[in-house]
Each structure stands twice: as C-alpha cells, then as structure tokens.
C-alpha positions in Angstrom: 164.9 34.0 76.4 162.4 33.4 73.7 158.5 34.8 73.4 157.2 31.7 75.3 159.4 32.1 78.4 159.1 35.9 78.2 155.4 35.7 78.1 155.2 33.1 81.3 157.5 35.7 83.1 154.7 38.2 82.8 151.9 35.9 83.7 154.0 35.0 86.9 154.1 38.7 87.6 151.0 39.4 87.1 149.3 36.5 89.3 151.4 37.3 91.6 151.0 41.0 91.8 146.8 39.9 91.9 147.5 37.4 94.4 149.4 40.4 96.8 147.0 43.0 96.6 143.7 41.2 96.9 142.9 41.0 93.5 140.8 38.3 91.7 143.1 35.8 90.4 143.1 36.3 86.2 141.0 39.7 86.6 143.9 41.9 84.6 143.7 41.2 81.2 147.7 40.8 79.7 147.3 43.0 76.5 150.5 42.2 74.3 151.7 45.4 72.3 153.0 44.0 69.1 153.5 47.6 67.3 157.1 46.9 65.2 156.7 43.5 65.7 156.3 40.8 62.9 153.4 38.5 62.5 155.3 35.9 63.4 155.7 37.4 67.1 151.8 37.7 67.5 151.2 34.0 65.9 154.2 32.5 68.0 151.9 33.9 71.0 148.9 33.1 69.3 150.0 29.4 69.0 151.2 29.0 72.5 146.9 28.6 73.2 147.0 30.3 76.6 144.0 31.1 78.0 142.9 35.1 78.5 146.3 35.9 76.5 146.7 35.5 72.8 143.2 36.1 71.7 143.8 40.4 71.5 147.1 42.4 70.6 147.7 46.3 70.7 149.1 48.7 67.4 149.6 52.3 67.8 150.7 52.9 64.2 148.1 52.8 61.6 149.5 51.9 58.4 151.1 49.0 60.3 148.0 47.8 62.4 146.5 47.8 58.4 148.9 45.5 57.0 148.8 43.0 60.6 145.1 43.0 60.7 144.4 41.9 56.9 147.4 39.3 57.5 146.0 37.9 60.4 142.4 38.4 59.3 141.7 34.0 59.2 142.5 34.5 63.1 139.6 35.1 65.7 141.9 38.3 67.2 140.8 41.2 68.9 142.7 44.6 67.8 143.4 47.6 70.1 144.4 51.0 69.1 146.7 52.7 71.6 148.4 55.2 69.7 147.8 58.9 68.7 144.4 59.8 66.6 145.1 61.8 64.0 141.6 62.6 62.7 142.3 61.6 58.9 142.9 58.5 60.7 139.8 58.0 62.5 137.7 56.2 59.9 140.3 53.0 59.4 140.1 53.1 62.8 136.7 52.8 63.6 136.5 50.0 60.9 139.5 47.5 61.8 139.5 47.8 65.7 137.7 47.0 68.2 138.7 48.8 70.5 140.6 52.1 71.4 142.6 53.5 74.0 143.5 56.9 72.9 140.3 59.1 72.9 141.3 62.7 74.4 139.2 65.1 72.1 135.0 65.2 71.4 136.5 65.5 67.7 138.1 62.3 67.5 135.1 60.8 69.4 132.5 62.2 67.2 134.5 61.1 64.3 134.8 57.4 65.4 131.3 57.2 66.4 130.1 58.9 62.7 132.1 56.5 60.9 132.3 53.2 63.2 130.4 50.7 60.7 126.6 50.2 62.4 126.9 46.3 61.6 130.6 46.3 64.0 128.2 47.9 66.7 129.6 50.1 69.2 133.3 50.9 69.5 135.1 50.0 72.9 136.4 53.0 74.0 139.2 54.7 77.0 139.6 58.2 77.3 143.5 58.6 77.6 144.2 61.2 80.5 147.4 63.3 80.7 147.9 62.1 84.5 151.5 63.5 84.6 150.6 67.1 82.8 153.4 66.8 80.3 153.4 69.1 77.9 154.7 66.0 74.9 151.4 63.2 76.0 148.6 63.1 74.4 145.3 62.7 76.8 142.8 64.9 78.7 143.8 66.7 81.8 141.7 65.9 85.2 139.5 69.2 84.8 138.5 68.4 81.2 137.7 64.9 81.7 133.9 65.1 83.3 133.0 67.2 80.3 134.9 65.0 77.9 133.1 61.6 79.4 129.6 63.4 79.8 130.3 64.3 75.7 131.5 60.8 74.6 129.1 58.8 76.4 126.1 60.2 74.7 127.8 59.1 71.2 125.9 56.0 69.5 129.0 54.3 67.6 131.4 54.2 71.2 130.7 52.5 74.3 132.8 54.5 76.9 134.8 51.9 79.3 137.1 53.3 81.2 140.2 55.2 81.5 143.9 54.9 79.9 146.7 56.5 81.2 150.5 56.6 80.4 152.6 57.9 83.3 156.4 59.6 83.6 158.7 56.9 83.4 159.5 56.5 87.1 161.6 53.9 88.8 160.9 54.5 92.5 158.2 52.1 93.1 155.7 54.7 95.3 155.8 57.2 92.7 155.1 54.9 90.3 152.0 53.9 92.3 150.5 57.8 93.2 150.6 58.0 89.4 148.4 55.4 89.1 146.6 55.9 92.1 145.2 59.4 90.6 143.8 57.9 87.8 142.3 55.1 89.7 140.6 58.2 91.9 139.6 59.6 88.6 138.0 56.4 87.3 136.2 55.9 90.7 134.9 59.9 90.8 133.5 59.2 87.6 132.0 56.5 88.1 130.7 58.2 91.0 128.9 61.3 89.5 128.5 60.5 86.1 124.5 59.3 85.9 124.8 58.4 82.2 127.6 55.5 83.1 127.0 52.0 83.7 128.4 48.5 84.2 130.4 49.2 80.9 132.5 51.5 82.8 134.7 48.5 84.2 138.2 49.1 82.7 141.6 50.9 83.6 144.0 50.9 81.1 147.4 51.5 83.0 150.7 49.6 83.5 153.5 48.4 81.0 156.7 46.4 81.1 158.6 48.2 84.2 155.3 49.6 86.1 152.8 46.7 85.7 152.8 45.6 89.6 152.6 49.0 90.8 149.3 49.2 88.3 147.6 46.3 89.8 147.9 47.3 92.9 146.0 50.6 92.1 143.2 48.5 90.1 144.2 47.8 87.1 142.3 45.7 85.1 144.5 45.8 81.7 148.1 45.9 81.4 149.8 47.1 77.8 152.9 44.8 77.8 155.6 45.2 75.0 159.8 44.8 75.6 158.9 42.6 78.7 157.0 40.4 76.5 158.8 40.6 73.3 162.4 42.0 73.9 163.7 45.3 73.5 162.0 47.5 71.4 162.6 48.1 67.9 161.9 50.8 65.2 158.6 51.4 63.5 158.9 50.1 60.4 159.9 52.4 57.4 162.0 55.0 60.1 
C-alpha cells in the first residue's frame, strides 16, 4: 500500500469516526507526523492536493525538522513541533515553527515567548499533560496544569490553544477512551475557570495511528498520524 492509499485509509477513519460520534464532518484536523521520513514522503502527500491534509506536517527532532523546513521552504507548509524541548533548543524553535505541542515547563514557555521573532507574531501553543503519570513522558501532571496555563497564557510571544496528550499504549478500546476522556475533562475545566482564556482555547491534541477513533470520540480536534499514514516506523536519522 503506498502513501496515497494509506492516507485515504485514515481520512475514511476519521470521517467515519466524526460521522459516529456526532462530530462535525472535517472538524479533526489529520496532522501527518513525518519525523524519519524523507521529503519525498511529505511532497508525495503534499502533491496528492487534498483539502485540510497536506498543507501542515509534525517533527519532534530538531536537527531534522531544520534540514526539512529549509528544503521545503518554496512550499506554503505549516510546521509543528511535538517532540521534547530541550531549552538550548527553544530558540530554533520559536523561529521555524509555528506551532508546538510539547510545552510542560514556565521555562520552556518563557523561553519560546523571549525568543519567538515579534514579526512571526505569537506562537501556537499545547501544553503536553502527563495523563498516564509515567514516570518516562514528558508533560504536566493534572495538579500543575492550572498554574502552568494561568503562567503561559500571560506570555506575549505564545498563544495558548489547548492541550496535548500522549497516553499508555492501550489496545482495549474503553481504556483507550478514559485516557482520553480525562484530558478532554481537563481541557473543559479549564476552559471553565481559567478567566484569562478565550476562543483560542479550541484545540485537543490527542490520538495517533491505533487510538485515533477512540480520540474523536472524546473531542478531538487534531490527530498526530505517523505508521498508519506512512508505514512502519523507521529510525531517526544518524542512530
């Protein structure tokens, strides 16, 4: 099965998944996750014209992201972060994307804000929350996070929209779902009691290749999709 198939496989599942739990048809946003992938993966997607899907990929590895970005840099594309922030990093960051996932320290936040270039404006921003307490994820447990979004949305250089969330690999189905369904709680509680929040607080990063349906279903409104898209997943380049 090539790209082209693969990628009509996940819009089938995804419309369908909407069209099941009472969401608007095209509300979640397919984000392809092309980190270890070669250009030629994103531009065979890119070519392929589809509306909503095509236009934005995700990286999680910096030095790779660089080398895609300035590539691809004739291309209209929209660039997510999703990977770990390591705060040497943060600058290169806040210049080449335009949006990021990963947030889960006021540090990080502080720095991205400091160095996002003023003429970029304001960097999209998720806070990544540690929904499944392990002890190897990066993100902010549930306790921290009102403190954490009351902090970041008072920075100038991020606009705060939402949550992002990877869960325990889980194959039962209704586990899979009570994962998400605490962080769609979260997202709602926020929005909830947080005064300083407003109508850019609109997006829950949460759902990959085997857990996308169950995601929907519990809002949803982007889904990071990598092996189900591209194949099976391969090393990052130079390990």
């Amino acid at each position: 099965m090539d790209i082209e198939q693969r990628l009509h496989k996940v819009i089938e599942r995804v419309r369908a998944a909407e069209l099941a739990y009472g969401r608007e048809p095209g509300s979640v946003q397919i984000l392809p996750v092309s980190k270890t992938r070669p250009v030629e993966d994103i531009l065979s997607i890119v070519s392929l014209g589809l509306p909503g899907v095509g236009d934005a990929f995700a990286e999680s590895y910096l030095q790779e992201a660089q080398a895609k970005i300035a590539q691809l840099g004739h291309l209209s594309l929209t660039w997510h972060f999703i990977g770990p922030i390591q705060s040497n990093k943060t600058a290169a960051i806040a210049r080449l994307f335009q949006w990021v996932h990963s947030v889960d320290r006021l540090r990080v936040a502080r720095r991205l804000s400091e160095q996002r270039p003023p003429e970029l404006g304001p960097l999209n921003v998720c806070l990544q929350v540690n929904i499944s307490n392990e002890v190897s994820k990066s993100g902010v447990g549930y306790l921290d996070l009102p403190e954490l979004v009351q902090q970041v949305a008072e920075l100038p250089g991020l606009r705060l929209r939402g949550l992002m969330a990877i869960p325990a690999a889980e194959t039962d189905w209704h586990k899979q779902r009570a994962a998400f369904a605490t962080l769609r709680e979260a997202f709602e509680f926020t929005k909830a009691t947080q005064n300083r929040l407003d109508e850019d607080w609109d997006t829950l990063s949460m759902g990959m290749s085997a857990d996308l349906e169950a995601a929907i279903a519990e809002g949803a409104t982007i889904v990071r999709i990598g092996s189900a898209l591209f194949g099976p997943r391969m090393s990052q380049p130079g390990h």
